[in-house]
C-alpha positions in Angstrom: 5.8 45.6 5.7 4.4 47.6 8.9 1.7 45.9 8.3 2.8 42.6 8.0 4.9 43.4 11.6 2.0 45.0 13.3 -0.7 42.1 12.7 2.3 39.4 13.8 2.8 41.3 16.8 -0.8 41.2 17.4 -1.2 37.6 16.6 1.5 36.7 19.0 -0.4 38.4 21.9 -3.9 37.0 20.6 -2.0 33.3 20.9 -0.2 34.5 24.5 -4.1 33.9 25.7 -3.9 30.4 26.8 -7.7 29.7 27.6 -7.3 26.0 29.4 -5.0 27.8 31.4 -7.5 30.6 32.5 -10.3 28.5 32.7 -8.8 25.7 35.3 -7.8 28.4 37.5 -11.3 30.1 37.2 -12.7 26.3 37.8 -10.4 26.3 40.9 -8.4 23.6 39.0 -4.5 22.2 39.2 -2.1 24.1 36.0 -3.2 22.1 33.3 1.1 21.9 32.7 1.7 20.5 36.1 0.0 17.2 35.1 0.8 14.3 32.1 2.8 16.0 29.5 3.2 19.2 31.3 1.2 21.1 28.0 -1.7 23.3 28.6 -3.3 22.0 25.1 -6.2 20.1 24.1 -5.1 17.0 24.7 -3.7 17.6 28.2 -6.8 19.7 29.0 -8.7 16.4 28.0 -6.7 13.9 30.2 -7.0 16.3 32.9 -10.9 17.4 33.2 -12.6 15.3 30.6 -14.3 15.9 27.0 -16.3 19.2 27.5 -13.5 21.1 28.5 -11.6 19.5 26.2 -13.7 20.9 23.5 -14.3 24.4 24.9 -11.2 24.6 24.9 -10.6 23.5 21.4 -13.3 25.6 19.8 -11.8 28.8 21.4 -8.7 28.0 20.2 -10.1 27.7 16.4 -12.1 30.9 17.3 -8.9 33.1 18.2 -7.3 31.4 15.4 -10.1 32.2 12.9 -10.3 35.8 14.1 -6.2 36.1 13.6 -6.7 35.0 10.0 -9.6 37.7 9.5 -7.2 40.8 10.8 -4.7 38.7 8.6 -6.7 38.4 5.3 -7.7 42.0 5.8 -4.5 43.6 6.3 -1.9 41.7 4.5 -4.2 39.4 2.1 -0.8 37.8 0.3 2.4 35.8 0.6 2.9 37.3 3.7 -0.2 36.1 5.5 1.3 32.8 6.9 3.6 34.8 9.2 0.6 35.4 11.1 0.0 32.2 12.0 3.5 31.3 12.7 3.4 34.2 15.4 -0.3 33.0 17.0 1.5 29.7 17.5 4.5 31.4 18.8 2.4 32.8 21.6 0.4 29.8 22.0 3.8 28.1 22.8 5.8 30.4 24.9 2.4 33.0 25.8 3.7 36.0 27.8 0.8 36.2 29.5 1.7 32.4 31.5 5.7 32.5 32.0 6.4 31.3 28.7 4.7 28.0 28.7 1.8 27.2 27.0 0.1 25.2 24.3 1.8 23.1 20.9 -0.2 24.6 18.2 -1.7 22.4 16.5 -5.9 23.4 16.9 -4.4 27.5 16.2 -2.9 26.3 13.0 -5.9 24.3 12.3 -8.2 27.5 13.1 -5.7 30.0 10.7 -5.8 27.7 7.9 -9.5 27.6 7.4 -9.5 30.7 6.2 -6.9 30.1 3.8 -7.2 26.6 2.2 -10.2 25.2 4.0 -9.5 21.8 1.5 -6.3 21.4 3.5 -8.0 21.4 6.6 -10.6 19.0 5.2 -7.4 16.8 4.2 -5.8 17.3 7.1 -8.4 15.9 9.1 -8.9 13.4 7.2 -5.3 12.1 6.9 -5.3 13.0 11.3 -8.5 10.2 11.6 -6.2 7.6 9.6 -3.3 8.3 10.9 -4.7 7.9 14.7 -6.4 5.0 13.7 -3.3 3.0 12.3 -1.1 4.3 15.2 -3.0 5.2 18.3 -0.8 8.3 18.3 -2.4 11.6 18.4 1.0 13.5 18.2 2.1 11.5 15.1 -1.6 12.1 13.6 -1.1 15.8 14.6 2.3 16.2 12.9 0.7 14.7 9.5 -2.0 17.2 9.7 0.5 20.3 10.2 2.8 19.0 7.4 -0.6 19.0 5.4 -1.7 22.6 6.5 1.8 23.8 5.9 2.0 21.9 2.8 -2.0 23.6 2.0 -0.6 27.5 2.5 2.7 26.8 0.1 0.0 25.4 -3.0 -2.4 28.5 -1.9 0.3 31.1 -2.7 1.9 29.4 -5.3 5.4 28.7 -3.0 6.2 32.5 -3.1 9.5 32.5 -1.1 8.0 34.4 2.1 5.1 31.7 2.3 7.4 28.6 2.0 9.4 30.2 4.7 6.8 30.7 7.0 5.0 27.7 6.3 8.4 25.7 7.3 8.8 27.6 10.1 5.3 27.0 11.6 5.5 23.0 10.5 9.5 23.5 12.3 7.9 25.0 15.6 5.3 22.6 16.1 7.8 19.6 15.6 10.0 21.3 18.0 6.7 21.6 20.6 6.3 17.7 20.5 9.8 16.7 20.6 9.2 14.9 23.8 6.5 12.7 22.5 8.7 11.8 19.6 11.5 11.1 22.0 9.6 8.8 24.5 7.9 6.8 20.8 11.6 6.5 19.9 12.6 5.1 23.0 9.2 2.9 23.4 10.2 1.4 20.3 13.3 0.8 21.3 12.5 -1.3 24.2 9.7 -3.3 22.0 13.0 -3.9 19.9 14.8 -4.8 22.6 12.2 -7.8 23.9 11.5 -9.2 20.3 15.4 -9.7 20.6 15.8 -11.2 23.5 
């Protein structure tokens, strides 16, 4: 078990290193979480200063999650290991390197899980590209992938109780991290409702 604490402890800190944060103020950029949604993710990062930043940003993020699940795999190699990827998302969300306000998750879990059950991520990705299509919604495609990564670590270990746990948890967290997308869908579709009835 000090194991298990010592490699979530270091995932935690790996995550607390938000890199589109870092690399706007090295640019001489704006806070990536002073514009749009006020996130310092992917997405944000892309709205903000276009595609190539967008995808630096993206493939250090599955880099640092990668390298997580390596200390991870080597150290606790069992029904255990999700834990570390719940705590590299914890830091990417409240990083205590940046006040406590970071990222949502999503490309960290994404990184972790290829380790792990690289046919969820193929899934996932999958199931993200026809979500997005039907919907236009890149949160609503990213909660379907998480629910399938989550869903890909609980048939990996069997749904040991510590795994199912975790695997919640993580799915939990990154709900919680786009709850204001959800909220302004909900109210979007509300007003739509509202016009069709008048």
């Amino acid at each position: 078990m000090e194991r298990v604490v010592l490699v979530c402890v270091a995932a935690y800190l790996a995550g607390s290193i938000n890199f589109s944060i870092l690399f706007f103020r090295i640019a001489g950029k704006a806070d990536p979480r002073l514009s749009f949604s006020g996130n310092a993710g992917t997405t944000n990062v892309y709205r903000q200063a276009g595609l190539p930043w967008a995808v630096l940003v993206f493939a250090l993020d599955i880099g640092r999650a990668l390298a997580v699940a390596c200390l991870a795999v080597h150290y606790i190699n069992g029904e255990w290991l999700v834990w570390a990827g719940f705590f590299l998302i914890l830091g990417n969300t409240f990083p205590c390197f940046h006040s406590f306000r970071g990222g949502k998750g999503v490309a960290n879990y994404l990184g972790f899980t290829i380790l792990i059950a690289p046919w969820a991520v193929m899934l996932s990705a999958m199931i993200w590209a026809c979500v997005f299509w039907l919907k236009r919604m890149p949160f609503l495609a990213s909660l379907f992938m998480v629910a399938t990564l989550s869903v890909g670590h609980g048939v990996t270990f069997q749904w040991a109780l510590p795994t199912a746990a975790g695997a919640f948890m993580t799915f939990a967290l990154i709900v919680l991290n786009h709850r204001k997308n959800i909220l302004d869908a909900l109210r979007q579709e509300d007003a739509t409702a509202g016009q069709h009835r008048i």
